[in-house]
C-alpha positions, -999 to +999 in steps of 0.1 A: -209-327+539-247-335+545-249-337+505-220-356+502-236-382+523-267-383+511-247-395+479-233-422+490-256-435+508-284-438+480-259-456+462-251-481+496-286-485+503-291-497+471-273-529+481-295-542+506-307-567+476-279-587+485-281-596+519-310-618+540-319-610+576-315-605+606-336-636+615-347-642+649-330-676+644-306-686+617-293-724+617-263-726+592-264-770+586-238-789+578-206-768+575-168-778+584-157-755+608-121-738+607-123-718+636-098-690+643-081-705+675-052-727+657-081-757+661-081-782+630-113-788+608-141-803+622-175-814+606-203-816+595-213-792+623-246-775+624-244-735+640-273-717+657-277-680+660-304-658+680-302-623+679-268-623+667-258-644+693-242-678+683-261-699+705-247-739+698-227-751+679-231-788+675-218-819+658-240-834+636-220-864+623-195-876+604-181-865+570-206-882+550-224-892+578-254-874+593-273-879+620-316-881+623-328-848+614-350-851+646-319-850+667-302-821+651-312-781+661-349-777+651-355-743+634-380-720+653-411-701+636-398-674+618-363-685+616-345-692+586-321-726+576-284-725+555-280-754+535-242-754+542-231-793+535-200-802+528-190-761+522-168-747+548-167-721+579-144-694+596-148-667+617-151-633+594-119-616+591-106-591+607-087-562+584-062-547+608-055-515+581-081-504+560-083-470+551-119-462+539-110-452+501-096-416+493-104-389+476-074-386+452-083-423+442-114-417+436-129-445+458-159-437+475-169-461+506-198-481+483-171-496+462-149-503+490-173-522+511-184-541+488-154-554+480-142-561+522-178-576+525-172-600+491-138-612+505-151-620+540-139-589+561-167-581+585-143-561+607-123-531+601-096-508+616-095-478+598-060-462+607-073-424+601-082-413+563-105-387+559-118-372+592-132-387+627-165-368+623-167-388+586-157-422+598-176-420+634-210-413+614-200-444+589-189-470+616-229-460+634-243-465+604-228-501+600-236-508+635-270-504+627-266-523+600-283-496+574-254-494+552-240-527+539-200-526+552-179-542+575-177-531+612-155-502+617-130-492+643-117-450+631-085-447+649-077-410+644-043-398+629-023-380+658-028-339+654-056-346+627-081-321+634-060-299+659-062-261+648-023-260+658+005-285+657+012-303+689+043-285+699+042-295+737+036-327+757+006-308+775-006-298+737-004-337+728-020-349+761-047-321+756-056-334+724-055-372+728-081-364+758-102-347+730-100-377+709-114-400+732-144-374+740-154-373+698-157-415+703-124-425+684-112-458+689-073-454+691-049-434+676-024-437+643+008-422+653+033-412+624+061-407+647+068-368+665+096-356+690+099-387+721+082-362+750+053-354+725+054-395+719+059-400+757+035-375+769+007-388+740+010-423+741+011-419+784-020-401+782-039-423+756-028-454+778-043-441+807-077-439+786-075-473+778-077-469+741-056-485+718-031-472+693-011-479+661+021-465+645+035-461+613+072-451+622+078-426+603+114-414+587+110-379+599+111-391+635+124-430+638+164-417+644+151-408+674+117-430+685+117-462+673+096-491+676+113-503+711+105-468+722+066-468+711+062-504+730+079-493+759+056-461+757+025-480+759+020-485+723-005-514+709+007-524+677+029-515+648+020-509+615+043-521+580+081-525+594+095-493+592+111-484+632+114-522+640+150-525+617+162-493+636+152-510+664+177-537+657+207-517+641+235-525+663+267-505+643+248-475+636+224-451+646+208-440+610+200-456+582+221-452+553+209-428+532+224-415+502+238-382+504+216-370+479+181-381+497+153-365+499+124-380+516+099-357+494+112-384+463+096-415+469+116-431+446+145-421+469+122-428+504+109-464+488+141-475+471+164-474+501+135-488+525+141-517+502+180-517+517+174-507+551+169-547+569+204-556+556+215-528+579+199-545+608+212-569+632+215-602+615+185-629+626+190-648+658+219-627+666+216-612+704+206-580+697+179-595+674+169-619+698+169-590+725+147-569+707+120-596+698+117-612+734+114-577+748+084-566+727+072-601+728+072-593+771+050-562+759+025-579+746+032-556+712+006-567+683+028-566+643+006-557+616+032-562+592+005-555+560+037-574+536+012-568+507+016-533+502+047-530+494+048-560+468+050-542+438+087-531+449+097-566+442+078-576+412+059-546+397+046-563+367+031-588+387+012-563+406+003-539+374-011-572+361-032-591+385-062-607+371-089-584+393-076-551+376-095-554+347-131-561+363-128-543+396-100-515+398-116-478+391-105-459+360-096-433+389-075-455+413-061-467+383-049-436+374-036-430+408-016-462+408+005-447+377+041-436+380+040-398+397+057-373+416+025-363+433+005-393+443+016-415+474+029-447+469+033-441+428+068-445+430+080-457+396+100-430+387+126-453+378+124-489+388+137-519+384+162-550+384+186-540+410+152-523+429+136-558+425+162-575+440+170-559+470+130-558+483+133-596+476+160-598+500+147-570+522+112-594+522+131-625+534+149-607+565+115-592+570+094-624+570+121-641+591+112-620+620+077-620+616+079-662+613+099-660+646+079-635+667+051-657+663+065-691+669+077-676+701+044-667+715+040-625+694+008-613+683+008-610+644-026-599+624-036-594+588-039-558+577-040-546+538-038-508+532-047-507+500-059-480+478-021-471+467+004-494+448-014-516+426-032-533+456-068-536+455-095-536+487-106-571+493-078-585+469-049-575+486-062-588+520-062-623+507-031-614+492-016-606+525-029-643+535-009-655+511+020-637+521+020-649+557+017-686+546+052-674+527+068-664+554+063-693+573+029-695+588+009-731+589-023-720+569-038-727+609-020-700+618-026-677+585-067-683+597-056-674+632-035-641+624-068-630+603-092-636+628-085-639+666-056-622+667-071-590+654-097-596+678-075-599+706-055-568+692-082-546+690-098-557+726-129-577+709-115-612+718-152-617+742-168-608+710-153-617+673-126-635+658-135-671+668-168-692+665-181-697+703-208-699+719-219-665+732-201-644+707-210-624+676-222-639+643-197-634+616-188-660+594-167-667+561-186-695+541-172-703+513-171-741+486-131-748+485-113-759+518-091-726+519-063-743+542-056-761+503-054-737+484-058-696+499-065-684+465-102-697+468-106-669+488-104-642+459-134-630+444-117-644+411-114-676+428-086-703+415-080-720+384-080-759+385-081-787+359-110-812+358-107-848+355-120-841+316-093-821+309-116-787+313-098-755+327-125-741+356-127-717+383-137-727+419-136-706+448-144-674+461-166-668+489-201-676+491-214-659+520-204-635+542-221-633+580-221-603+598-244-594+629-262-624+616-272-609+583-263-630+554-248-612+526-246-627+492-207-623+488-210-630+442-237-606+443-216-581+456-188-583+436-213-579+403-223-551+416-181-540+420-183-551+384-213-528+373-196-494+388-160-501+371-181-509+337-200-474+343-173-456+354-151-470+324-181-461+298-181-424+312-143-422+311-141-443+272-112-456+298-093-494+293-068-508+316-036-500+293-047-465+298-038-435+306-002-424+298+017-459+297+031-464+262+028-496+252 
């Protein structure tokens, strides 16, 4: 282990080059500001920061109208000024499921970071991946700020690192205690028996830690998402549990007689089916079920990204990043298989497509309605498995919530101080105030136009000569104070796919896809 991380780290401290700081002061001048509270633009606005502190924020005119230089912040000896006019501000974002690359992709957490950092995320929750011990020691090293990557969060996957499996609720509240001792943050259920559930989710509450479930199929006929929130669970993660939750003439989903959950063609293609099963939208048992975990204060993650390809795999296979930024080795991963997670292409198609279409528009009429009636939604990505990318898919998930209904206000606001508020760092992140942290988005485009700016490909636009350009993508990124060059980062994304593609005599059509 000590070897492995003297690895990567060589290769992460190799990208300090693209960041400046910390400064004792840091005035960014000029910027509008989109903050993450549901506030609309306001500008030009000059922001001070000491010791990662913001410190003022003031306005310094009008658009197109300054006021005296004398009468605006005056930079101290030693500090350092960000020409920011007319470029535009938000709060850095929050990714509320970011697993920390994987072994089988071959994505170590140099590539990954650099891709979170390029796109803006200063902040993530990693929802267990490949130890505590591993993540704890990464998330210190970014709090020190000696590796370049976003602020971490390692929420430990329930029984990971237990000699036994948790059998008993005394096993489950045993180990949850242990959890908290090693430093975790929370805990990523996968479902289990309701006392293990019960007994865990009891004791974890009592700790005041936070916690996050992927509702399982093995467990959900039992413990669904009602359940969980009643149980003291924080937030949900995807959908699965919340349809079960609102079946009203059955008890199990449908499954085939000839299912088996090992398939993951069989497990992903009737997922795609399962929210016609459900109660239909505003319907009384629907309503019932959001107003009660509305009264829980119970956080969705609903991560609508991931599961994307199931309703249009060529336009996931082809996105435009895959060429420049996807590993030979995740690449790979993302191919049809029987073996790796999420490659579930066995057989896929038309009548596949259509029914995650509709399963997506049940879905996102939900999520729409929990949040105009007062629910906490964030944005969370988990990519690394079907076709989505780190960094690329978060934006993508942006996107995704304006679809479903969100006011591109709101889209900022699910990204940003919701995630905060989710993960208990509301007094510290997710909105631009006086007296909290310094992370920023700056970026050229006004993003509430157009989200694709946000894309480290940026967006394609016509000039007035008739000239086909790109604009967009994020400038800088801001976190602790330290300002990270967000282009320089992703040619540096750009320089390990080229190696790794030289080493590998790899191209994208490759491997094993006739074409």
């Amino acid at each position: 282990m000590a070897l492995f991380f003297i690895g990567i780290l060589h290769t992460l401290n190799a990208q300090i080059n693209t960041r400046e700081g910390p400064f004792n002061q840091l005035i960014i001048r000029g910027v509008t500001l989109i903050n993450g509270n549901g506030a609309p633009p306001r500008g030009p606005v000059d922001i001070v920061v000491e010791q990662n502190k913001i410190t003022d924020i003031v306005i310094v005119g009008y658009p197109g109208v300054a006021i005296e230089p004398t009468k605006r912040p005056q930079l101290k000896p030693g500090g350092k000024e960000l020409d920011c006019q007319g470029m535009y501000l938000l709060p850095g974002f929050i990714d509320m499921h970011g697993h920390i690359g994987g072994v089988a992709q071959g994505a170590e957490p140099e590539y990954v970071f650099s891709l979170w950092m390029a796109h803006g995320i200063t902040t993530v929750r990693e929802p267990s991946g490949r130890g505590l011990d591993w993540a704890l020691d990464l998330k210190e090293r970014s709090a020190k700020n000696s590796i370049v990557a976003p602020r971490i969060l390692a929420y430990t996957g329930f029984g990971q690192g237990s000699k036994n499996s948790i059998s008993t609720p005394e096993m489950a509240r045993a180990w949850v205690r242990e959890n908290a001792k090693k430093g975790a943050d929370g805990i990523k259920f996968f479902g289990a028996p309701p006392e293990i559930m019960e007994a865990a989710l009891d004791e974890n509450k009592k700790l005041g830690l936070r916690s996050a479930c992927h509702h399982a199929q093995m467990d959900v006929a039992r413990w669904n998402v009602l359940h969980s929130a009643r149980a003291g669970l924080t937030s949900m993660e995807h959908w699965y549990g919340l349809p079960e939750a609102l079946f009203d003439d059955r008890t199990v989903q449908n499954y085939p007689l000839d299912y088996n959950y090992q398939n993951e063609q069989h497990r992903f293609e009737n997922a795609g089916k399962l929210w016609q099963q459900a109660a239909k939208p505003y319907s009384e048992h629907w309503n019932k079920v959001m107003d009660e975990l509305i009264s829980l204060d119970f956080t969705l993650d609903p991560t609508f990204n991931i599961y994307e390809a199931s309703r249009d795999l060529h336009r996931a296979r082809r996105a435009e990043w895959h060429e420049e930024y996807t590993l030979p080795s995740l690449w790979k991963f993302y191919q049809p298989s029987k073996i790796s997670h999420g490659s579930y292409w066995h057989d896929w198609g038309t009548e596949q497509e259509v029914a995650w279409k509709e399963n997506y528009q049940l879905w996102m009429t939900f999520i729409n309605e929990y949040k105009n009636r007062g629910g906490r939604v964030t944005a969370g990505s988990d990519s690394g498995f079907i076709f989505q990318l780190y960094g690329f898919a978060y934006i993508r998930e942006l996107e995704l919530l304006r679809e479903a209904g969100f006011h591109p206000l709101e889209v900022i606001r699910s990204a940003t101080l919701n995630g905060a508020e989710a993960l208990g760092m509301a007094d510290q992140i997710g909105s631009v105030e006086i007296g909290k942290l310094a992370d920023f988005v700056i970026l050229k485009e006004n993003p509430l136009k157009n989200l694709k700016v946000l894309y480290g490909t940026g967006a394609i636009k016509l000039t007035d000569d008739n000239k086909v350009v790109r604009i967009g993508g994020v400038s800088y990124t801001i976190k602790d104070g330290i300002i990270y060059d967000a282009k320089k980062l992703l040619s540096e994304v750009r320089t390990m796919v080229s190696d790794a593609k030289k080493k590998t005599n790899f191209t994208i059509t490759q491997p094993g896809i006739p074409h």
